[in-house]
N, C-alpha and C positions, 0 to 999 in steps of 0.2 A: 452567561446570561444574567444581567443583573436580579436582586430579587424584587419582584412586585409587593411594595406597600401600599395599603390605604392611605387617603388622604385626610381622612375622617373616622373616628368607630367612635361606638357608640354602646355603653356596655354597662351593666350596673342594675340593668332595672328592664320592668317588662316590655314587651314589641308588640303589640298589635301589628297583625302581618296584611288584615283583609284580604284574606286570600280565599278562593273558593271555599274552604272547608273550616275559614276563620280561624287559624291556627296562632298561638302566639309563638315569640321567639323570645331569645334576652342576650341578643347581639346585633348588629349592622356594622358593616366594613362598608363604605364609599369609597370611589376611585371615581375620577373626570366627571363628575355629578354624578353618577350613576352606582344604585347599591352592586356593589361588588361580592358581598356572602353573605350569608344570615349564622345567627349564632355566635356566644359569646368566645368558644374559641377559635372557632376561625378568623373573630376579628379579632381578638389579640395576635394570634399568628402574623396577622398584616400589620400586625402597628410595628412602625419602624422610627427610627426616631426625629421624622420630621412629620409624622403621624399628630392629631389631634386629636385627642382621648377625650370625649364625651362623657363625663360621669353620672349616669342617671340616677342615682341615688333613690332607687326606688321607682323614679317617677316612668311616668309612660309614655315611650317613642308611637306614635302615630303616623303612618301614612297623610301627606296633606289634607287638609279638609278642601273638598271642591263644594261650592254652592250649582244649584243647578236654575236655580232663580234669584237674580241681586240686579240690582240696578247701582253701581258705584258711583256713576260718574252723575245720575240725580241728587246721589246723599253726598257727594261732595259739592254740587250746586249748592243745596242746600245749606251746606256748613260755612259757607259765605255769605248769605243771605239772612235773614230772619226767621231761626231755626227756634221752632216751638215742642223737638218732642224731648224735652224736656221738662215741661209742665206737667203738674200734676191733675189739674184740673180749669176752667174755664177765666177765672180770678187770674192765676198765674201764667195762662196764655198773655192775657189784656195786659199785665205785666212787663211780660216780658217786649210786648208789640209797641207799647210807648217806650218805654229804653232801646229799644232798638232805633226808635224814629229818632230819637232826640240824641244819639249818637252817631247819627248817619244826617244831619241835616239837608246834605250835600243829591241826597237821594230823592227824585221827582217821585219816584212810584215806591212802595213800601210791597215790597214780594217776598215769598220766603214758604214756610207752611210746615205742616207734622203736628197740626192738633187734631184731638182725636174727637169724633162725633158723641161719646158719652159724657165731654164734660161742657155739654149743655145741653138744655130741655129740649128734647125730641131728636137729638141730634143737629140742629139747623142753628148756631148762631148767627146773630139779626148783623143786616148794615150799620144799627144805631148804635151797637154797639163799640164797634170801629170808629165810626163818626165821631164819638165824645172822647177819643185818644189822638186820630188823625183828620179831623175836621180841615178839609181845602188837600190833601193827599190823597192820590186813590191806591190804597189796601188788596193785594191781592196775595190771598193766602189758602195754597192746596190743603186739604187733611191728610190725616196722618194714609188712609189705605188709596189716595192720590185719586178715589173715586168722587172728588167732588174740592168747592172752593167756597171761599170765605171772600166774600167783598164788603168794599162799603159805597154809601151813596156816588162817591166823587168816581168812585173805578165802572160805577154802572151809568154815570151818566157820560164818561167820557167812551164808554164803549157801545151808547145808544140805547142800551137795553131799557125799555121801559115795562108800563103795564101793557101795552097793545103786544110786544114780543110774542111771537109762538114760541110754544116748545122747541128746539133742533133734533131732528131724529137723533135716537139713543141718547136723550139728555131731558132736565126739566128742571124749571126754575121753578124753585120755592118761592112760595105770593103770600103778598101780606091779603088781608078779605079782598079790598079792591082790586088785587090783580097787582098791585107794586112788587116789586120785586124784593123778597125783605131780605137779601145776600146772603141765602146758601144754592148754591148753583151744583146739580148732578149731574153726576158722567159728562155727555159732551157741551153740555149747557156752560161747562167752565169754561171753554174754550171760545164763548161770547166776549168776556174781557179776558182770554189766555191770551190770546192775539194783537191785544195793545200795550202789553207790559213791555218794556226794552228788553232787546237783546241780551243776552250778554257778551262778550268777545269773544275771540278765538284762545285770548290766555285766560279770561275766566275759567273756560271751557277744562283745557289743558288741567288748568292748577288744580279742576275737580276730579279730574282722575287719578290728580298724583294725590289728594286726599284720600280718594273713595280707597286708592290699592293701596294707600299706607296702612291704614284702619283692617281695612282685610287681613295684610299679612300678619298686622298686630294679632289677630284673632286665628292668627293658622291656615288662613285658607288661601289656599295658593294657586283656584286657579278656578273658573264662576263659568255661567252662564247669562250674559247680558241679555235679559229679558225682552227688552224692548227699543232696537236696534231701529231709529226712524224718528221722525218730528213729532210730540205729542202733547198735546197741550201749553203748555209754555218751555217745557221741555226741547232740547237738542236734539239732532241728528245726533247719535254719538260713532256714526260709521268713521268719519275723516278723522275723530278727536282718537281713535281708538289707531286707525293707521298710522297718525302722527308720531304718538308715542312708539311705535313698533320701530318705525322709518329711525325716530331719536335715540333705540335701546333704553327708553323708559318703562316699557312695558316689559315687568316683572312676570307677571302672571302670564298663565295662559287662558285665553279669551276665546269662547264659541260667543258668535252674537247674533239675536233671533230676530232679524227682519221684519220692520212692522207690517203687517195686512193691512192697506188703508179700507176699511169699511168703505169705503165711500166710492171703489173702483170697482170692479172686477178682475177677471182672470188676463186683461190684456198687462198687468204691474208683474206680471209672472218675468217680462224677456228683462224687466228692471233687476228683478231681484237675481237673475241670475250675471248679470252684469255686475253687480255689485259683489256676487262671489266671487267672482273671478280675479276680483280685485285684491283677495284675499288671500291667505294659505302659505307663505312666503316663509312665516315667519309666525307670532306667538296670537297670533287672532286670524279667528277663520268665522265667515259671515254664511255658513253651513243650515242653518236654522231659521223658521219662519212662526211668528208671532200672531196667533187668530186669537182677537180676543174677544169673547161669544156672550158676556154677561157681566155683570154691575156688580154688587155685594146685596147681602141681608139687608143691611141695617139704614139702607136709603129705599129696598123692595125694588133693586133693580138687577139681583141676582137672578137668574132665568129656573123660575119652581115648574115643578108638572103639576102642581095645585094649588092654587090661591094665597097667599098670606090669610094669616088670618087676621080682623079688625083689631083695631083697640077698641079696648074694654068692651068688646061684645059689638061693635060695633061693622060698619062696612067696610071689606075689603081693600084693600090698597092695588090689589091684582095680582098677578104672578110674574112680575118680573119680566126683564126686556131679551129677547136672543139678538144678539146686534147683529147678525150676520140671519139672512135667511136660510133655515137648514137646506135648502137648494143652492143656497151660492155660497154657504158653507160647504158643501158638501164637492161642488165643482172647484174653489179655490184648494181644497187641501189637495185633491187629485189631482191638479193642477202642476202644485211644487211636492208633491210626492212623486211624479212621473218624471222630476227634473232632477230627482235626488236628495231634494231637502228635507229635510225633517218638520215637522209641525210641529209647535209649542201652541198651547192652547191655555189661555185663563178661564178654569171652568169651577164655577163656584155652587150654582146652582142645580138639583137634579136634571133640571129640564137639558143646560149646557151639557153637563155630561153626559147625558144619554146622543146632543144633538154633533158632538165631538165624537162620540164613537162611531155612530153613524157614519158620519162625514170618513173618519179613520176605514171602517169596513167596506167604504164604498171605492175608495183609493187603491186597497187591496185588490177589491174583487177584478177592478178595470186597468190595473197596472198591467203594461204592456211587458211581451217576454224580456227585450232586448231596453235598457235605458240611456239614454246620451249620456255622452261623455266616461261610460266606466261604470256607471254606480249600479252597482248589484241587488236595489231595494232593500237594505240592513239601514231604514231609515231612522226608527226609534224614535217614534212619536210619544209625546207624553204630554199629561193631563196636568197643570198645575193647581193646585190651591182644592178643588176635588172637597169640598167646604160639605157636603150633602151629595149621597149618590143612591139611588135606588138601589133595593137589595141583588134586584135582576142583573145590572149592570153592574155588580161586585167583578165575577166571573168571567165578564168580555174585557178588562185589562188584561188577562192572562192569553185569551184567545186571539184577541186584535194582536197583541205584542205589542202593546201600548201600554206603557210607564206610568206608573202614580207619582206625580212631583210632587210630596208633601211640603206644607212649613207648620215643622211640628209645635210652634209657637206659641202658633193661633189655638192649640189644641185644647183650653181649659179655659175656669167658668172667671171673667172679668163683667166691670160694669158694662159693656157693649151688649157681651153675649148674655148678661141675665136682665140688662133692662130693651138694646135696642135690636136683639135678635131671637132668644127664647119666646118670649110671648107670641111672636108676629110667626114662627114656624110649628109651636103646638109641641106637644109631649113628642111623637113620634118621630116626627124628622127632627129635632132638637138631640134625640136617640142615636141619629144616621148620623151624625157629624164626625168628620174627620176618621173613617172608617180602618185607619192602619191595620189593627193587627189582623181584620175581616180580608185588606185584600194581600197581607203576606200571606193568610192561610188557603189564600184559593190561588195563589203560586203568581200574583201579580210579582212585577218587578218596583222596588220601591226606591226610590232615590229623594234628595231631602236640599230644600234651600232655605233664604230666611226673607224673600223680597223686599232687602233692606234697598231704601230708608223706611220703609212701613211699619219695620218691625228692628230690634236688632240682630243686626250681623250676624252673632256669636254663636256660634255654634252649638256650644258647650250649654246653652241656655234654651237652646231646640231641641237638644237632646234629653235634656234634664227632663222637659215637659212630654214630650215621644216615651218617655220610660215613665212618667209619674201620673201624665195627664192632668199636670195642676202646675200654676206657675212656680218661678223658684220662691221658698219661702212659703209654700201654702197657703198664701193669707188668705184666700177664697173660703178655704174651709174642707173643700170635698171636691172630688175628683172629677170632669167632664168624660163619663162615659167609659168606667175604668175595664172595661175587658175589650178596649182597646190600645190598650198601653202592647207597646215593641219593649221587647230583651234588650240592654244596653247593648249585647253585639250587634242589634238587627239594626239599632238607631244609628249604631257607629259604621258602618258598615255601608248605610244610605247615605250619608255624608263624606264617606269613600268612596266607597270599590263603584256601588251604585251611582252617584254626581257621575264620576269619572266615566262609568258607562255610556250614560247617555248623552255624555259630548266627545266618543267616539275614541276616546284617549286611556280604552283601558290597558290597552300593550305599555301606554310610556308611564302612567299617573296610577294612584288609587289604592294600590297597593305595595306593599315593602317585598321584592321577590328578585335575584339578582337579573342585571340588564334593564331592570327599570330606573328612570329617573329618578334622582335621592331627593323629592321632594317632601320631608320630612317636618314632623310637632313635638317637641318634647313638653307635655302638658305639668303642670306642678307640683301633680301627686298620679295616682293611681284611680281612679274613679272606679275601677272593680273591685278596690280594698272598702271603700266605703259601704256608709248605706247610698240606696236610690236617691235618698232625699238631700244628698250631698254630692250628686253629680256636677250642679250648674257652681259649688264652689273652684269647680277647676279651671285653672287659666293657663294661658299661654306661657311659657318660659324662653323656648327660641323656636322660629322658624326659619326651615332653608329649603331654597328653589335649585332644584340640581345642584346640591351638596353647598351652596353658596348662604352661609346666613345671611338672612334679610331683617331680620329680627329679633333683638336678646331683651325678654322684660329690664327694666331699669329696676334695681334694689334700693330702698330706703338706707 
């Protein structure tokens, strides 16, 4: 019998295992993608000499990093487009938006987006401002948290919108006094000129995935949760764009993709969505998950509060934010494709959302029938994303519902947004509540971690940094957002493991380094457990590999 080598080890330096008990190792032996031993001598034992000796020199093998909220194939639209999150501030948007026009002559509409609301007054930059770069072009550009758009004159008069426009449910155009539109448009009010910007193709489409998964793998992460699986604003279906790739063996990663909720249906889009799974499963993307998305954000007051914003400067109310779904047809939609098998994803930002998400989640439970079609055993694994502000009360029903905390631990620390266009408008106390990590691993929620790039980035290593410090990388803020909820680097690393990989159902093949699993592997650049805290987010990528197959080796100067 011949002898069995590896085709791969991995040896030299420490293992994060993510294994239940978070155990390290300081070996991996791989065979046909898959880890075949832990420990550095067993994987010497296998190396044979057509073996491939991994030298870690220290550095640290990781388990794949899975996202559990990305949107790829948006940030690779965008990376084609008139891509702003790069600026620093409002100057170097307008910038970048004339060199873009004047390098693309060839282009009727000027689309693109990723500026961010703090770097102009109130959050709302004006049409006129657009107009004196692309005067006779119409301008249409998402912001960076995709809850709202940037036009100018020429995009709102070719899309009708005047001063007479109503609002559109769950949407609102910002007015200059007379009621004109002065082009900042919220939540669904974009989608007044979303609708008349071009297409893009079917290889635009394509080429943004092969972007969004290049960039990914660059950053380790080997396998997402596509948030928002469905037409959205100017936005793609990205169902067919994601089969295509599978159908071509383009598709590296592996892909859950969450089904969008049209607000605007009811429960008869249920027999759609499950036709659409069906379509699925074959192969490296499964369309298993369904997208409720139940609120806005802070910093436009269209995140869903259980009490009022407070004014400016002392002044009246803005209100308490929009619940786009009524908690009745909230409530019926999720029971709906939780009796079908599917999982609920939910963008809940505001306490009102999250309390009106669990609801909906406890009500599904209560009325889940013994027997479910097709096989599924109700091990649904709903989870909460973004989770921005949660009453104290509803810390504890993530643990009981068995409903998932999807943080992005990103957002977690004090920027110009959160001190000028979110702190004030939510008050000391709920300003307190924000981003609750380490309140709901202590009450034994389950927590798992994305980055909802393009909103934010990717990186993981940069999520993490902020999850263990509560302050971005660099400090430059000054002081921590709410530091006795900062996570353990195991707990943060861990959520972008063993956790992601949970709640896309793939903890037997993904998530963790333990033999029989898939060798979807990170060899990061150093150690980020030798450091201090405040030198996590210097760690990068070195190689990553998908079932033992590198997909990824940084380039050396």
């Amino acid at each position: 019998m011949p002898q069995l080598h590896a085709d791969t080890v991995f040896v030299g330096g420490p293992v994060f295992t993510a294994d239940a008990a978070r155990t390290f190792s300081d070996g991996v032996a791989v065979a046909g993608g898959r880890v075949l031993a832990l420990g550095e001598q067993a994987a010497r034992e296998l190396t044979g000499a057509r073996t491939e000796v991994v030298d870690l020199r220290g550095r640290l093998l990781t388990p794949g990093f899975v996202d559990a909220h990305a949107h790829p194939v948006f940030a690779g639209l965008e990376l084609q487009q008139c891509d702003l999150t790069g600026a620093a501030d409002g100057a170097a948007c307008l910038d970048l938006i004339a060199g873009y026009a004047a390098a693309h002559p060839e282009q009727e509409w000027i689309v693109g987006g990723g500026w961010s609301m703090d770097h102009f007054a109130d959050g709302t930059p004006t049409r006129q401002q657009l107009d004196r770069i692309c005067a006779g072009r119409p301008v249409f550009l998402i912001n960076r948290d995709r809850h709202g758009a940037w036009v100018n004159t020429e995009a709102l008069r070719r899309a009708g919108v005047t001063a007479t426009t109503p609002d559109p449910p769950r949407g609102r155009i910002e007015r200059e006094p007379d009621g004109t539109p002065s082009g900042s448009l919220h939540e669904a009010a974009a989608d007044l000129v979303a609708r008349h910007t071009p297409a893009p193709t079917a290889a635009d489409h394509d080429r943004a995935l092969e972007l969004g998964q290049r960039r990914m793998l660059e950053l380790g992460v080997t396998s997402w949760q596509d948030a928002l699986v469905g037409a959205y604003l100017h936005y793609p279906d990205t169902y067919d764009i994601y089969r295509r790739a599978e159908a071509a063996g383009t598709l590296v990663a592996r892909v859950v993709g969450a089904q969008w909720w049209d607000p605007t249906r009811g429960v008869d889009q249920v027999e759609e969505l499950v036709a659409r799974r069906a379509g699925t499963g074959a192969g490296r993307f499964l369309a298993t998950s369904v997208k409720f998305m139940q609120d806005g954000v802070c910093e436009n007051f269209t995140a869903a509060m259980l009490a009022p914003y407070l004014g400016p400067d002392g002044g009246s109310s803005p209100g308490s934010g929009l619940s786009y779904l009524d908690p009745r047809d909230l409530a019926a939609g999720v029971s709906a494709v939780d009796h079908q098998g599917f999982q609920a994803h939910f963008h809940t930002i505001g306490d009102r959302a999250v309390r009106e998400a669990l609801d909906a989640v406890e009500r599904a439970r209560a009325t889940r029938p013994a027997a479910l079609p097709g096989g599924h055993r109700g091990d649904n694994r709903h989870h909460l994303a973004h989770i921005q502000v949660i009453h104290p009360d509803d810390i504890p029903r993530f643990r009981a519902l068995r409903a998932a905390a999807n943080m992005q631990p990103l957002w977690a620390h004090i920027d110009p947004q959160m001190s000028d266009l979110t702190a004030p408008f939510l008050g000391p106390e709920r300003t307190e509540r924000q981003y609750p990590f380490q309140q709901l691993r202590a009450s034994g929620a389950t927590l798992v971690a994305g980055s909802d790039w393009p909103v934010s980035s990717a990186d993981p290593m940069l999520g993490i940094h902020v999850a263990v410090n509560r302050m971005a990388p660099g400090g430059a803020e000054g002081a921590p957002l709410t530091p006795h909820q900062r996570l353990t680097l195991v707990d943060a690393l861990a959520a972008y493991t063993a956790g992601s990989s949970w709640i896309n159902h793939l903890e037997h093949t993904i998530g963790s380094i333990a033999p029989g699993r898939d060798a979807d592997l990170v060899v990061l650049d150093r150690d980020p457990f030798q450091g201090g805290h405040d030198e996590i987010s210097r760690a990068t990528v070195d190689e990553t590999f998908v079932a033992g197959r590198r997909v990824h080796a940084r380039e050396y100067a």
